[in-house]
C-alpha positions, 0 to 999 in steps of 0.5 A: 170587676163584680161588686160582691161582698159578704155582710150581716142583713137585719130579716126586716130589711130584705124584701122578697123579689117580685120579679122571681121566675119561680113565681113572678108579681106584680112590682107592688105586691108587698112581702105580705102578698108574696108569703100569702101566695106562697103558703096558699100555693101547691107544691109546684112553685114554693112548697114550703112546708117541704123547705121547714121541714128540710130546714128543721131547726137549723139555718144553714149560713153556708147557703148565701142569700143574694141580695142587691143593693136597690136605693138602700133596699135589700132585694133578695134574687137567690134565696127566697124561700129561705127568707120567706119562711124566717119572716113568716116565723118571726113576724106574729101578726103575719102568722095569725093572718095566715091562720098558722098555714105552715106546719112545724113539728118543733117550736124553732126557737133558734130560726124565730130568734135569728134575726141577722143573717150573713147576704151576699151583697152585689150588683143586679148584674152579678146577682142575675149571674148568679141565679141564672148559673145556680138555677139552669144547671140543678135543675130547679127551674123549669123551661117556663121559669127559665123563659121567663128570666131570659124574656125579663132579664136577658131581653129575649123574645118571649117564647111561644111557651110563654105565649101559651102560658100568658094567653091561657091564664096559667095553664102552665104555671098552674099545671106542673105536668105542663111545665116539662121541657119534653112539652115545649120541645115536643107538643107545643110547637108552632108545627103541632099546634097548627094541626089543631087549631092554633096559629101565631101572628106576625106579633108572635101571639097565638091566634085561631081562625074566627070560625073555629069555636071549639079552640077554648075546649081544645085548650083545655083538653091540652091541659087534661091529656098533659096532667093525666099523663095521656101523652108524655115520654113513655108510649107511642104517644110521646110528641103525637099531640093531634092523635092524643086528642082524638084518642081520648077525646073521640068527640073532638072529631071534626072539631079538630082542623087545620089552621088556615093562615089565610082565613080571618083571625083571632087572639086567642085569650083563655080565662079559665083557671086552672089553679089546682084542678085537672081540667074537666074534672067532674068529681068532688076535690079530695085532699089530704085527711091529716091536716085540720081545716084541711088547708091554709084558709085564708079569712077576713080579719076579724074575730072568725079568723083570730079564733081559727088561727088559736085553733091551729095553734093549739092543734099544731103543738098537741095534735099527738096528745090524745087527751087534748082532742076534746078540746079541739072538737069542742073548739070546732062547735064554738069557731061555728057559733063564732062565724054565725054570731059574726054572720047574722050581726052583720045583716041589717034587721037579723034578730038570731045573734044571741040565740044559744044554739045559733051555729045549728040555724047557721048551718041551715042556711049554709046548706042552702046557700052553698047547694044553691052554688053549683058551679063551686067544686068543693070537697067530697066530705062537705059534699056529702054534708050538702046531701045530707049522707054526713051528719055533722051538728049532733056530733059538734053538739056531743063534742061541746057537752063532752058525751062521745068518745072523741077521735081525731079521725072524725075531729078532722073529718067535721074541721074539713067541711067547716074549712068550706062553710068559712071560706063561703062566708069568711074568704079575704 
């Protein structure tokens, strides 16, 4: 007989899973560390701006949390998302550390004042019932996720997909296109991968021969024909891995040979990141031009990043009022000034912390430092500050004495590439 029961939880006492195959951590990783992972990451996983805006003010309660019992702790198996976002919204130290990073059309008065709500209370077996009957059948995991519920909590071996996943640092996870059951099935099999270069061990773990050097670019340009549709479903070249590879990349001839099991082997283990780039992508990353600062930043504690979380905050609840864009521009200038204030006081021997125009020294020597960076891919807007195409410090200076026409278009323009100046100071 199962042990489930219905009763009311207190938010504050459920902890989210870190065991969660949408997005596994490790065990000591708190609820703090798993929200901030969640409204950093891209839409694969959690997308939670999505769930708010699905949720609008409304909890729904037919919609059951799982929750079991762990030696008077509340773990939530099925319902995560849900949890993670009434904890973000209700536990204000957690909003300003996350700078405001979801964005809410409404105040959601009812969801920050929700502070019990009926669980599902079972066993840990029940629960695991439960997820897996819940999540295989509507579709909402993937092959991977459901890979690794079965290696984690159904102890099968794990699958040469999740082979592929762990000894290439994410590729899958970070590479939505990738977690496709067609890509499993049909392109990273045992059979197609030997046609490349790639093997598997007697331990199950993919190896290539020693004298095969090429086996890290061909990985990544897996990925690129993967999340480029050059190889998917539709066409001629649905399941044709090798033949993909040499169409696109015609300088992987002769590069590209068989694996020789009797030849000397090695583990492969890829640290690329692929987190949100297409692999080998060459031109500067672009993202959406509605969203002040452009994403979530994420800043050292201190007062740079109490300033841009109040920005946020005001932005969110008056962007549609035109008379308030004044403020946010002027607000711009004073968040650099902040950030060159905080940066000089901390370098031992700098004299520049009570100039007036500080921010304008400040960004000179960000334009510096970060052209000095070349291996860092940053937005096209701060690009073209970087070689000078896009003047950003007379019109900061314009907004702050409130002589120019203020437009949310440039607003957000200029907040974009402040986004990247703080992030290359100011990144936790």
């Amino acid at each position: 007989m199962t042990n489930q029961r219905i009763a009311e939880v207190n938010i504050d006492d459920l902890y989210l899973w870190t065991e969660n195959p949408r997005d596994p951590v490790e065990l000591e990783k708190t609820d703090f560390e798993i929200i901030q992972r969640a409204v950093k990451d891209s839409k694969a996983k959690w997308n939670l701006n999505k769930l708010v805006k699905e949720m609008g003010r409304h909890y729904d309660l037919s919609e059951l949390p799982t929750v079991v019992n762990t030696g008077g702790k509340f773990i939530v198996y099925d319902g995560n998302r849900r949890i993670a976002v009434l904890k973000y919204l209700q536990n204000k130290e957690l909003y300003r550390n996350l700078g405001g990073g979801l964005f809410f059309n409404d105040e959601l008065k009812e969801l920050r004042e929700l502070k019990k709500i009926p669980c599902n209370i079972c066993d840990k077996e029940t629960a695991l019932l439960n997820v897996e009957r819940k999540h295989t059948n509507n579709g909402s995991w993937g092959p991977l996720e459901r890979d690794y519920f079965l290696h984690i909590h159904r102890g099968k071996k794990k699958s040469l997909f999740l082979k592929f996943e762990e000894q290439t640092s994410g590729a899958i996870s970070k590479n939505p296109k990738m977690n496709q059951r067609f890509i499993k099935e049909e392109v990273l099999t045992k059979k197609k991968l030997e046609e490349v270069g790639i093997g598997i061990n007697s331990k199950g773990d993919l190896v290539a021969n020693k004298k095969n050097e090429e086996i890290d670019e061909i990985i990544e340009k897996i990925v690129s024909i993967a999340e480029n549709s050059k190889i998917s479903t539709r066409g001629e070249n649905r399941g044709k891995l090798k033949d993909t590879l040499l169409q696109e990349y015609p300088d992987l001839k002769g590069k590209i040979r068989l694996f020789d099991n009797a030849e000397e082997k090695q583990t492969i283990k890829i640290e690329n990141n692929f987190e949100n780039e297409k692999p080998l992508r060459k031109t500067p990353k672009t993202r959406s031009k509605n969203i002040l600062f452009n994403r979530t930043l994420v800043l050292e504690s201190g007062d740079v990043n109490n300033l841009y979380g109040a920005i946020i905050s005001v932005y969110n609840k008056h962007k549609d009022d035109e008379t308030v864009w004044p403020i946010i521009g002027m607000s711009l200038r004073l968040l650099l000034d902040v950030a060159a204030r905080v940066h000089y006081s901390g370098i031992q021997g700098a004299t520049k912390q009570n100039k007036d125009s500080i921010y304008k020294d400040f960004l000179d020597k960000a334009k510096k430092q970060m052209n000095a960076k070349k291996d860092i891919n940053y937005l096209s807007l701060t690009s073209d500050w970087l070689s000078d195409k896009h003047s950003m410090d007379g019109m900061l200076s314009k907004y702050a004495h409130g002589n120019i026409t203020t437009n949310m278009k440039d607003i957000l323009s200029n907040s974009h590439i402040i986004a990247d100046i703080l992030e290359f100071y100011f990144k936790k």
